[in-house]
C-alpha positions as CSV (number, residue, x, y, z in Angstrom):
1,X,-19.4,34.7,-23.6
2,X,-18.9,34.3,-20.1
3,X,-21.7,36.2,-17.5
4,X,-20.4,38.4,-14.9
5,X,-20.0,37.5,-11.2
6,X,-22.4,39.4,-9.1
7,X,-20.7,39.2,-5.5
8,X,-24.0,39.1,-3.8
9,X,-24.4,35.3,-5.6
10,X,-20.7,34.7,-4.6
11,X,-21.7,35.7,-0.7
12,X,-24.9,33.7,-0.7
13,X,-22.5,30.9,-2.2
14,X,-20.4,31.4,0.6
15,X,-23.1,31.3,3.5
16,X,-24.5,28.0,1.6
17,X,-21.5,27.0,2.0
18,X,-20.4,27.8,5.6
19,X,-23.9,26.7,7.0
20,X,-24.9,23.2,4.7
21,X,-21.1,21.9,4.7
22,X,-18.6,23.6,6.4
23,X,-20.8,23.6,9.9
24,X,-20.8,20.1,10.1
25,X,-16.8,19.2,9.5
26,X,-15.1,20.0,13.3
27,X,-12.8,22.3,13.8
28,X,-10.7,24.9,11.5
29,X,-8.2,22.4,10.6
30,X,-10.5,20.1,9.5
31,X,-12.4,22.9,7.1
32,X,-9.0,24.1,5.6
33,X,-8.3,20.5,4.7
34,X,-11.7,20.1,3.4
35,X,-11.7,23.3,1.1
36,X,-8.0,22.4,0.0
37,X,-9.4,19.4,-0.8
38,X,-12.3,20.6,-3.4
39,X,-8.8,22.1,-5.5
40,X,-8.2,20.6,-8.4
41,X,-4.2,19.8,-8.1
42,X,-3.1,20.1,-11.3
43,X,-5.5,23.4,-12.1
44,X,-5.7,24.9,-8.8
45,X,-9.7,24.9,-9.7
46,X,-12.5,24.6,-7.1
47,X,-15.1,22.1,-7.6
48,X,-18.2,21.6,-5.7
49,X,-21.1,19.9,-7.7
50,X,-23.8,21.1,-4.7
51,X,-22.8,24.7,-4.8
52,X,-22.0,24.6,-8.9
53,X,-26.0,23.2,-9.3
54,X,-27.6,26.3,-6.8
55,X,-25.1,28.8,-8.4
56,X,-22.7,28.3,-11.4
57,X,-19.5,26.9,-11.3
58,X,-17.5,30.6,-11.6
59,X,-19.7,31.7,-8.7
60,X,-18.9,27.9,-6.9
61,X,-14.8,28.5,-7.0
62,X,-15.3,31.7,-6.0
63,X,-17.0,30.8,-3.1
64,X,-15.0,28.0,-2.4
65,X,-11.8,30.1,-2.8
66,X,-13.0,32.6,-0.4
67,X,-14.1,30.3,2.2
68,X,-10.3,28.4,1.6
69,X,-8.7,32.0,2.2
70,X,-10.9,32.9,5.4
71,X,-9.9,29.5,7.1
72,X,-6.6,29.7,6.1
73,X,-6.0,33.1,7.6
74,X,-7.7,32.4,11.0
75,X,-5.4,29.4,11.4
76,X,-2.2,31.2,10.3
77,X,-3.0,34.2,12.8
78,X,-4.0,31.9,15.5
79,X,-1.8,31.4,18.6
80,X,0.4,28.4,18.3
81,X,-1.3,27.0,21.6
82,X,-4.2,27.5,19.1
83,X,-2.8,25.9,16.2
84,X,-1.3,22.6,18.3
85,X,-4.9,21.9,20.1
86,X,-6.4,22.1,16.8
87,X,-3.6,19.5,14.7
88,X,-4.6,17.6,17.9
89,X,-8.0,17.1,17.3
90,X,-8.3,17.0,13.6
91,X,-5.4,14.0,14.2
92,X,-8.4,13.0,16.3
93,X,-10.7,12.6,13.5
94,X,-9.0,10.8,10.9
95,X,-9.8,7.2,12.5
96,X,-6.0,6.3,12.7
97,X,-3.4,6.6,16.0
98,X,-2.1,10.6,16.5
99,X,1.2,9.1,16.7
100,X,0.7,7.5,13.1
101,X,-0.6,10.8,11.4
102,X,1.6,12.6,13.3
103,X,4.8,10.8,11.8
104,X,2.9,10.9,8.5
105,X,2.5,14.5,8.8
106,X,6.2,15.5,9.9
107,X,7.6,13.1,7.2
108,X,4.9,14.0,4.2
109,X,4.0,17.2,5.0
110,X,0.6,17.4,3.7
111,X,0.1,20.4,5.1
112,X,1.7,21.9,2.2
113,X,-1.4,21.7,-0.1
114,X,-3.5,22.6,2.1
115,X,-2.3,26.6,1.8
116,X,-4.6,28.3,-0.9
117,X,-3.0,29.3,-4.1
118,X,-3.6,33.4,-4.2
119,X,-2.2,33.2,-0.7
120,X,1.3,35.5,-0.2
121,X,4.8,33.2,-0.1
122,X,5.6,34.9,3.3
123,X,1.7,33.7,4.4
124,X,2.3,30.2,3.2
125,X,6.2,30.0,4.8
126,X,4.8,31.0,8.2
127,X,2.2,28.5,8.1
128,X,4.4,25.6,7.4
129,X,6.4,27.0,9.7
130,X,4.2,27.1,12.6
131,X,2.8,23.8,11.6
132,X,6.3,22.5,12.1
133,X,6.2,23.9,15.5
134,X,2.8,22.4,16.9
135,X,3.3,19.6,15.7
136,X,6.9,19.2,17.7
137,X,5.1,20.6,20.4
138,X,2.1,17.6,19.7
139,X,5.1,15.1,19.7
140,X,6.6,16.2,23.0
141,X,3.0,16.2,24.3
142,X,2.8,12.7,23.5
143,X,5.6,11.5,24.7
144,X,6.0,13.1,28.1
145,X,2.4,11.6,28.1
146,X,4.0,8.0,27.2
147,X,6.9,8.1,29.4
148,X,6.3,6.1,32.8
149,X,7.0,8.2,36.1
150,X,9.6,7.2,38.5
């Protein structure tokens, strides 16, 4: 028998959450792929040992879920100037060359799991689509920066 959620533990979850772990990863990019990361790919199920041991597991996904919905939507409804500074400098963080993750990115497109699963088709097409865009704009950035002046 399976105990109710009681959104006041999913909420504390979620402040846990956002203040011990999310606080410390830079930038909104760098949370979404965080969060997208704690899904199980071939369930679609959150797992977080940390929050599952303070809460329950049920009350862990949920939080984790929420938290992966919030991010997502304050990229997606970001201004593309926005959304290219912050591709920028989560390509920043990953220890390798922006023009390496940047290929990687426009030839893999990782950025495709990193959308949550509840989220609407018309949400998730106009992220990849503006992904697509900042990160031609990041590639134009890079290579007018490149390209010696006469």
């Amino acid at each position: 028998m399976s105990i109710p959620l009681r959104r006041i533990d999913v909420i504390k979850a979620v402040d846990d959450l956002k203040d011990r772990t999310l606080a410390s990863i830079p930038g909104e990019l760098g949370r979404l792929v965080y969060l997208a990361s704690t899904r199980d790919y071939n369930s679609g199920r959150y797992v977080h040992e940390g929050l599952a041991w303070s809460f329950t597991d049920e009350v862990a996904r949920e939080a984790l879920a929420t938290c992966h919905q919030e991010v997502f939507e304050k990229l997606l409804f970001s201004p593309l100037e926005e959304l290219t500074n912050e591709l920028a400098s989560y390509f920043r963080t990953t220890g390798e060359r922006t023009e390496e993750t940047l290929l990687a990115w426009s030839r893999l497109e990782p950025y495709r799991l990193i959308v949550p699963l509840k989220c609407s088709r018309l949400a998730a097409d106009l992220f990849v689509s503006n992904i697509k865009v900042a990160l031609a704009i990041l590639g134009d950035r890079l290579s007018q920066y490149r390209q010696p002046t006469a």
